[in-house]
N, C-alpha and C positions, 0 to 999 in steps of 0.2 A: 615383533612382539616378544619373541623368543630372548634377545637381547637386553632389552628393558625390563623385563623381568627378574631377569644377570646382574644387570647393571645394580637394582634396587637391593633384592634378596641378598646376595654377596658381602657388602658393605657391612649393612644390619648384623648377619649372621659375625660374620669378623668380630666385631663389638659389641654381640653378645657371646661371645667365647670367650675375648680377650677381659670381662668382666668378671664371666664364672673362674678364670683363671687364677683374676685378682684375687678373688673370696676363699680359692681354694689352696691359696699357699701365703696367705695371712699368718704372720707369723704372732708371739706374744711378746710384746715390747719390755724391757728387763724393767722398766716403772711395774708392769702388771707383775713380774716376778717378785716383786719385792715389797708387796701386799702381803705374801703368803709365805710364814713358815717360822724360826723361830728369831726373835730380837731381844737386844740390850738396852738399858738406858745407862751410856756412856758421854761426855763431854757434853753433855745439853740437846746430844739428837739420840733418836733410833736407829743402831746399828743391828745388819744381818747379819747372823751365827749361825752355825752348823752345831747344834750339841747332841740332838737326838733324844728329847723329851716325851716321855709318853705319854704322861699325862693318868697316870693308874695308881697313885697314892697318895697321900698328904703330908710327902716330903716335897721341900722346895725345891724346883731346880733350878742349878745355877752355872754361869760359866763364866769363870775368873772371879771369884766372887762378886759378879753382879748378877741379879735375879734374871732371869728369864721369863719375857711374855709371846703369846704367841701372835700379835696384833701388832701392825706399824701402823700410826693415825700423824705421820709425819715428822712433828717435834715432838711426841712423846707416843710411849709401848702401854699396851693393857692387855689384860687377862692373861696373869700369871699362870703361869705354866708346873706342873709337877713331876714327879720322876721317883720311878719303883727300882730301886739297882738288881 
């Protein structure tokens, strides 16, 4: 009895561990990085930038002289972004 109960329990336990494992070292895939933060409307797509906008006045901000928004919606950027020097 003792056995069969090894045999069963053992397996199961394994394969819920090796599950919580999965879930817990999920990482975030560079598509979900790059939903979030600051973009350009360059050659006809959305490109990621690093410029560091705050967002705390109503000057425009900009990098290379193209505006900055802080939304990628794929083929094109929204919600303009501003900057306090």
């Amino acid at each position: 009895m003792k056995k069969r109960i090894v045999k069963t329990v053992l397996p199961l336990l394994a394969f819920m561990l090796a599950t919580a494992f999965a879930f817990a070292t999920d990482q975030k895939s560079s598509e979900d990085e790059a939903q979030t933060g600051e973009y350009i409307f360059r050659n006809g797509k959305c490109e990621s930038i690093t410029r560091g906008c705050n967002n705390q006045s109503t000057t425009l901000c900009t990098y290379d002289d193209y505006q900055v928004y802080s939304e990628n919606n794929g083929t094109s950027c929204r919600n303009v972004m501003y900057h306090q020097q």
